[in-house]
C-alpha positions as CSV (number, residue, x, y, z in Angstrom):
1,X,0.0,0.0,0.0
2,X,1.1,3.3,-1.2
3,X,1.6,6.3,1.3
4,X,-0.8,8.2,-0.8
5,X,-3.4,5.3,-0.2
6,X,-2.9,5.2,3.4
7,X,-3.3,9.4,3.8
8,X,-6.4,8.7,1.7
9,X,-7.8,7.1,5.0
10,X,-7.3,10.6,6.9
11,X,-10.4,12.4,4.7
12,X,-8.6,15.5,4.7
13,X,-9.2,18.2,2.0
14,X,-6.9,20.4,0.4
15,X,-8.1,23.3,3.0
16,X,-7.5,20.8,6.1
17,X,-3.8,19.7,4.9
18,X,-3.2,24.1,4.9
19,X,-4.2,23.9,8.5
20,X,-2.9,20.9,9.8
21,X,0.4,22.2,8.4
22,X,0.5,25.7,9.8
23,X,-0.5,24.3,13.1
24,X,1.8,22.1,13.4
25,X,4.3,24.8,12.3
26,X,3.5,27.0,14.7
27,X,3.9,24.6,17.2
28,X,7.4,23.6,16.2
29,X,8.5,27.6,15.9
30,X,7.2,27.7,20.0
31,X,9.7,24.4,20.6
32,X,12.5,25.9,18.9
33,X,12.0,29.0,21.4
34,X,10.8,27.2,24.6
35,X,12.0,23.8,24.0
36,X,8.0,22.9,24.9
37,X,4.5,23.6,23.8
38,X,3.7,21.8,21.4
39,X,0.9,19.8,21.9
40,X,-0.4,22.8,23.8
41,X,-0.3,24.8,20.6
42,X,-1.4,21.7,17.8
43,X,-3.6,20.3,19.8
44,X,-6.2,22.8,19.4
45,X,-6.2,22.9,15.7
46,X,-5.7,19.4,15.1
47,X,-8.4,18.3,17.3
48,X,-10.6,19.8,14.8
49,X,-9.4,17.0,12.2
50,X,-8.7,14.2,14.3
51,X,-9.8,12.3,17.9
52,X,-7.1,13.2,21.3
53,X,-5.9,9.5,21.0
54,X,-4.2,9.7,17.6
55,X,-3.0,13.6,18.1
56,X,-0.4,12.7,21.3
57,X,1.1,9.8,19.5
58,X,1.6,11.9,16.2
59,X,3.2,14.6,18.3
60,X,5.1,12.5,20.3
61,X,6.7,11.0,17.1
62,X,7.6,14.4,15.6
63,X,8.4,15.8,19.1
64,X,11.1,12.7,19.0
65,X,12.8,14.0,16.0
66,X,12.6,17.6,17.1
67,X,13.8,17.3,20.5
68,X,16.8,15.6,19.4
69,X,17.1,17.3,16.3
70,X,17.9,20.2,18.9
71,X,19.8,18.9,21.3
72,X,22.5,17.7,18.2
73,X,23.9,20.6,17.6
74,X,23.7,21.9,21.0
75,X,25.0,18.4,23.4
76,X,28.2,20.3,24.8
77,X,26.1,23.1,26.1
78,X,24.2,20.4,28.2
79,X,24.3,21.4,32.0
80,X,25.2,17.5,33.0
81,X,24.2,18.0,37.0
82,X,20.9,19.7,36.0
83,X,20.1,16.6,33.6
84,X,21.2,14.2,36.1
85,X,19.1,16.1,39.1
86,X,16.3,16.2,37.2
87,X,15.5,13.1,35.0
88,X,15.4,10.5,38.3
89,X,12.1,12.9,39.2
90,X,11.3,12.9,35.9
91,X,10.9,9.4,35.5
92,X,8.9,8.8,38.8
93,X,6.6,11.8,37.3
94,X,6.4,9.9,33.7
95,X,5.4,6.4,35.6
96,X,2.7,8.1,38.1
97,X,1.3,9.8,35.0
98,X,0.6,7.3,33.2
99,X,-0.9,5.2,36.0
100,X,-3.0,8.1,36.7
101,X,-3.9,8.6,33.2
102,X,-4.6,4.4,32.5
103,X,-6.8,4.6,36.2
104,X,-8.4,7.6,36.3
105,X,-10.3,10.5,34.3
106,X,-8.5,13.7,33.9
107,X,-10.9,16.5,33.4
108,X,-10.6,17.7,36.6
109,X,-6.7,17.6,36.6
110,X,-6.5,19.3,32.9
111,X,-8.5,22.3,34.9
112,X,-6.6,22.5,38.2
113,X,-3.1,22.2,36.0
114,X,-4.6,25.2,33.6
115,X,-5.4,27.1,36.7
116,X,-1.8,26.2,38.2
117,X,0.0,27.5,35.3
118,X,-1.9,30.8,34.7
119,X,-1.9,31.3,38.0
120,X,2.0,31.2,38.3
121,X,2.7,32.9,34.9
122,X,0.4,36.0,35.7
123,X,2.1,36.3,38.7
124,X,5.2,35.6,37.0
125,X,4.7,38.8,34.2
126,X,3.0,40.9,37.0
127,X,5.5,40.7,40.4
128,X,9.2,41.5,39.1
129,X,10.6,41.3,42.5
130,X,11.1,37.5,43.1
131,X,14.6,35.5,43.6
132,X,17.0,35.2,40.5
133,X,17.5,31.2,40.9
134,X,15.4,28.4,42.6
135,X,17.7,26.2,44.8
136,X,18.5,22.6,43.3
137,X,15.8,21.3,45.8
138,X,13.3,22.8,43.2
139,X,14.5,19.6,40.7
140,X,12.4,17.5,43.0
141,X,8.9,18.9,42.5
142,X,9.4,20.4,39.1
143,X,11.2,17.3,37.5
144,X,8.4,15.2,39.1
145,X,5.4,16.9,38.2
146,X,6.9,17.7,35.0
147,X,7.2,14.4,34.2
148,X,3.5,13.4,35.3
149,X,2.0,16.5,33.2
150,X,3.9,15.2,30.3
151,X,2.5,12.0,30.3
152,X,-1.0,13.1,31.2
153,X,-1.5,15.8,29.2
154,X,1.9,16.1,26.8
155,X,3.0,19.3,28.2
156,X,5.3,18.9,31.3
157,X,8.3,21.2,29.7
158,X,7.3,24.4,30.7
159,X,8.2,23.3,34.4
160,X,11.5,22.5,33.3
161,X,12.1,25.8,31.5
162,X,10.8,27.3,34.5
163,X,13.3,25.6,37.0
164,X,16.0,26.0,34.2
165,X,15.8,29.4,33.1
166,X,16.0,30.5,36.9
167,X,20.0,28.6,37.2
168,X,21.5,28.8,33.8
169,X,22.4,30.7,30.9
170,X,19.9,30.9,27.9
171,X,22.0,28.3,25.8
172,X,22.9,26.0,28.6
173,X,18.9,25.8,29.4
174,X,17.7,25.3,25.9
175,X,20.2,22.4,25.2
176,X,19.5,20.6,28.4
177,X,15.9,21.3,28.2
178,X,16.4,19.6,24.9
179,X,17.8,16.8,26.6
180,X,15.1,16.6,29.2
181,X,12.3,16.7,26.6
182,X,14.5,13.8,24.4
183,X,14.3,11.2,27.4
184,X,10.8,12.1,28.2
185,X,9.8,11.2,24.5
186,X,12.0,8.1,24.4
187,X,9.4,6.8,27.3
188,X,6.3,8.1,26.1
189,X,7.1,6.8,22.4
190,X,7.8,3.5,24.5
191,X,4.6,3.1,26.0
192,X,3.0,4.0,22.3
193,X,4.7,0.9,20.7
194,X,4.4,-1.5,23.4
195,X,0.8,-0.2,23.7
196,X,0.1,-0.9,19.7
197,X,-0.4,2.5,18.5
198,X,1.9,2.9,16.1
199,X,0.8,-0.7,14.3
200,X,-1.7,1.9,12.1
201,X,0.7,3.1,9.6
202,X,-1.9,6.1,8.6
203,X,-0.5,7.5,11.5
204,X,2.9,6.6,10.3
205,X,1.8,8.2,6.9
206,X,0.6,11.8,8.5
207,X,3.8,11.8,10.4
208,X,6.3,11.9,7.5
209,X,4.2,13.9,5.4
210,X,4.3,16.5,8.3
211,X,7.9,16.4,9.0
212,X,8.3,19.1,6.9
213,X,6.5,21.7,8.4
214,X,8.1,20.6,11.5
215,X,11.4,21.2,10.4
216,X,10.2,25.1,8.7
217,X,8.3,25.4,12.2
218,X,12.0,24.9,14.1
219,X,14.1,26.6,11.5
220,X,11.7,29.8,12.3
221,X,12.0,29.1,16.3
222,X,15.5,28.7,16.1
223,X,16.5,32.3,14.2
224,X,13.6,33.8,16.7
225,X,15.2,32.3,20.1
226,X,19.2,34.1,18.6
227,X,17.4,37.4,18.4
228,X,16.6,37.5,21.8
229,X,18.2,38.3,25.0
230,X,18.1,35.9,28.0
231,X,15.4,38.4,29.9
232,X,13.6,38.9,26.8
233,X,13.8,35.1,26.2
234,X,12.6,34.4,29.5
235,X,9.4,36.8,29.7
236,X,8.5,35.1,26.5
237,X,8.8,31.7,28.4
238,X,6.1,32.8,30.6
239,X,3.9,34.4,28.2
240,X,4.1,30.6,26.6
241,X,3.2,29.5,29.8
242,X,0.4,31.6,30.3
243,X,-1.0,31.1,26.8
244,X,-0.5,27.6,27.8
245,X,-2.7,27.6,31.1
246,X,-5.7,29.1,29.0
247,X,-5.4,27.2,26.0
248,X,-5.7,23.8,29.1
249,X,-8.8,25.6,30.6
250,X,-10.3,26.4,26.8
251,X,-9.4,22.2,26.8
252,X,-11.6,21.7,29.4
253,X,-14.5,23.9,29.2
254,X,-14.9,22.7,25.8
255,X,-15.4,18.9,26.5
């Protein structure tokens, strides 16, 4: 079977393929800034084309290619005792979410983490007195919830770039950020194959065919994120993050 009969199985129109690319563009010019975001920023266009359950494990597929499509060229700028603080919590927060997501409904957790979020990223843009670095003890609950929001919802990074932009230089967060978001996708893409998933090659199909818009959407990400200073870089973190927290509580109100 030809890729062009399997993508024939998607019902997409001309107009559809124009969105589907653009959003997932713009998703991938948000991870080449932040290093997250992406289902955050996909999800709400693509869930007009296709059901939750296929959208994570076609983003998680391009986010694999992305994440370490970034951390490549950028490996030696990896803060090595940040990674290693970090991914032990992340781990324990990837395994609890994906209990919690297998055992229980998440409606009311995709509000309360919108409402976290927004909360912390108005108050964020809005008090500019606050401490210039979190202490290392701040790995424990960010790496760990992190972890748990990735697997639950597919958006866990923006704690990371949170704890990471408050201890290191712009480059040395982005690359280990990278590095962070690589691992976390190595386990979620796991849990897809074991899980089956990935047995329907339309899925397959709609991932290569989107790869290139991926690649535009991190080429455009990646000349935005040199333009900008390290404070300028960081406000837009949180603006992300805030854009974020509604677009979880838009998530919600709309089921």
């Amino acid at each position: 079977m030809s890729v062009f009969e399997l993508l024939n199985q998607w019902t997409f129109g001309p107009l559809d393929w124009l969105v589907i690319g653009a959003g997932i563009a713009l998703a991938y010019i948000v991870f080449g800034v932040a290093g997250f975001g992406t289902a955050l920023v996909a999800g709400p266009i693509l869930i007009l084309f296709m059901p939750l359950s296929k959208i994570v494990p076609l983003l998680v597929l391009l986010d694999f290619v992305a994440a370490f499509g970034n951390l490549l060229p950028s490996r030696r700028d990896v803060a090595r005792p940040e990674l290693l603080r970090l991914l032990p919590c992340m781990a324990v927060g990837c395994t609890l979410g994906v209990v919690f997501l297998l055992n229980l409904k998440s409606d009311l957790l995709l509000l309360l983490m919108g409402l976290f979020i927004s909360v912390y990223a108005i108050y964020s843009l809005w008090v500019k007195a606050r401490p210039q670095q979190m202490s290392a003890v701040w790995a424990l609950p960010m790496g760990t919830v992190g972890g748990m929001f990735g697997a639950l919802f597919g958006s866990g990074g923006f704690l990371y770039a949170i704890y990471l932009n408050s201890r290191l230089p712009k480059d040395s967060a982005r690359a280990t950020q990278s590095a962070l978001i690589s691992c976390s996708t190595v386990v979620r893409l796991s849990l897809f194959v074991i899980a089956g998933v990935y047995a329907e090659l339309p899925l397959l199909a709609l991932a290569v065919c989107l790869l290139p818009a991926m690649a535009l959407g991190l080429w455009c990400g990646r000349r935005l994120a040199m333009r900008l200073s390290r404070e300028a870089f960081v406000r837009l973190v949180t603006w992300l993050v805030l854009a974020s927290g509604i677009a979880l509580i838009g998530r919600y109100l709309s089921t």
